[in-house]
Steps between C-alpha positions, in 0.01 A plus 500: 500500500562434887829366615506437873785577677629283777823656620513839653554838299814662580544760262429557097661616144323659237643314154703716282517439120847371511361271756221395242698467228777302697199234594375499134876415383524221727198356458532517099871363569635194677608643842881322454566686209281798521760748635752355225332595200629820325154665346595830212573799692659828388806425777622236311820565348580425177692196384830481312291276244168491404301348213457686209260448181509710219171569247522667228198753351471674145197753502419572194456867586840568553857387302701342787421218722468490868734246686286434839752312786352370768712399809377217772591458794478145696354499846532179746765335229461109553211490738144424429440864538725583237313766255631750211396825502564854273791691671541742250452608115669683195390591200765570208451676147720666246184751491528815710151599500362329797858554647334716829135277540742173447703584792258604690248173504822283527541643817191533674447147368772383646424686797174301567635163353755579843239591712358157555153397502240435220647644203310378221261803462784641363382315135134598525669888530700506206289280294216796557695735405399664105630752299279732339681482172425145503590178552646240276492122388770327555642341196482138427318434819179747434477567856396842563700733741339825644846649512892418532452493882221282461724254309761518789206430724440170283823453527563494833172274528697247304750524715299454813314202363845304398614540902164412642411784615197577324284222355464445102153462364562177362170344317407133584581241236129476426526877385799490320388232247165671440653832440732318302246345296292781490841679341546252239173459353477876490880505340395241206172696458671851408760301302757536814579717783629903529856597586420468865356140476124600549237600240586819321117588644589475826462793730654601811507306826406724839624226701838351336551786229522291235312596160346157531168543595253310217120424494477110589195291504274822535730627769840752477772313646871560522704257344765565692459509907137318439317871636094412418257744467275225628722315759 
């Protein structure tokens, strides 16, 4: 591209990152209210009071339950900027067997929840994570879980997903009432559903985790997040 230059060439600046990013910010931001807004950085201090949510998980693997805490913290409060983001996170149990690895993810957790930027790969990390003497189902729900720090991965999805920070994968209403349907006729066919709601034929789910999946019109479908083998 040529760009013709009219006035005379005093002098020159190679651009910097900083400079870069500076001109994406603006340019991504209104320019009056660009150098107000307060992005997640490690710097910030925390707050007297934060937000705090509380979810409770019972592997069956172990006797005790794990209390996971959450804390929030509110950035540009009362502005159209305003978002709510993970400061920091705890994780209580009257078991002392994962006393040392508890402690340990709490913190560098916490550590990157601080550190500001994208931290939603945080889920896809502890959801990955399995233990070799296997996972578990989780009862009443028949969701399958890798491991207990997979679970806290799901977990902290949920919790993600309720702030809008990561985006549910809500099916359309068309879907909903055909897997519905679909659920139903299956349910009056087998004389009525399993313990977890879904055919007690049903097999795992790669993509929800959900022992859901069933063979429907010729093709195995998941009866639960919609997952086709066939689109």
């Amino acid at each position: 591209m040529t760009i013709k230059i009219d006035k005379k060439i005093v002098g020159y600046k190679v651009r910097s990152e900083d400079d870069k990013n500076a001109a994406l910010a603006a340019a991504v931001l209104p320019a009056t209210s660009a150098s107000n807004v307060v992005m997640m950085h490690e710097k910030i201090e925390r707050p007297d009071v934060l937000i705090g949510s509380t979810y409770k998980i019972k592997p069956p693997v172990g006797e005790h339950a794990f209390y996971i805490t959450i804390n929030d913290i509110v950035l540009n409060e009362g502005t159209d900027h305003e978002q709510q983001r993970p400061f920091e996170i705890f994780i209580n149990s009257k078991s002392m067997d994962h006393y040392a690895w508890v402690v340990a993810l709490t913190r560098l957790m916490s550590a990157v929840f601080r550190k500001g930027g994208d931290a939603t790969f945080v889920v896809e990390e502890l959801k990955a994570v399995f233990d070799p003497q296997g996972g578990y189902f989780q009862p009443g729900t028949g969701v399958y879980m890798p491991s207990i720090i997979a679970e806290i991965g799901a977990v902290v999805e949920k919790h993600m997903k309720r702030i809008g920070l990561l985006k549910g994968d809500e099916l359309d209403e068309h879907q909903r009432a055909l897997i519905a349907e679909k659920r139903k006729q299956l349910a009056e066919k087998a004389g009525g559903a399993g313990a977890t709601g879904f055919p007690a034929e049903a097999t795992l789910c790669n993509k929800c985790h959900h022992k859901s999946v069933i063979l429907m019109d010729g093709c195995m479908t998941c009866l639960n997040c919609g997952d086709s083998k066939c689109g």
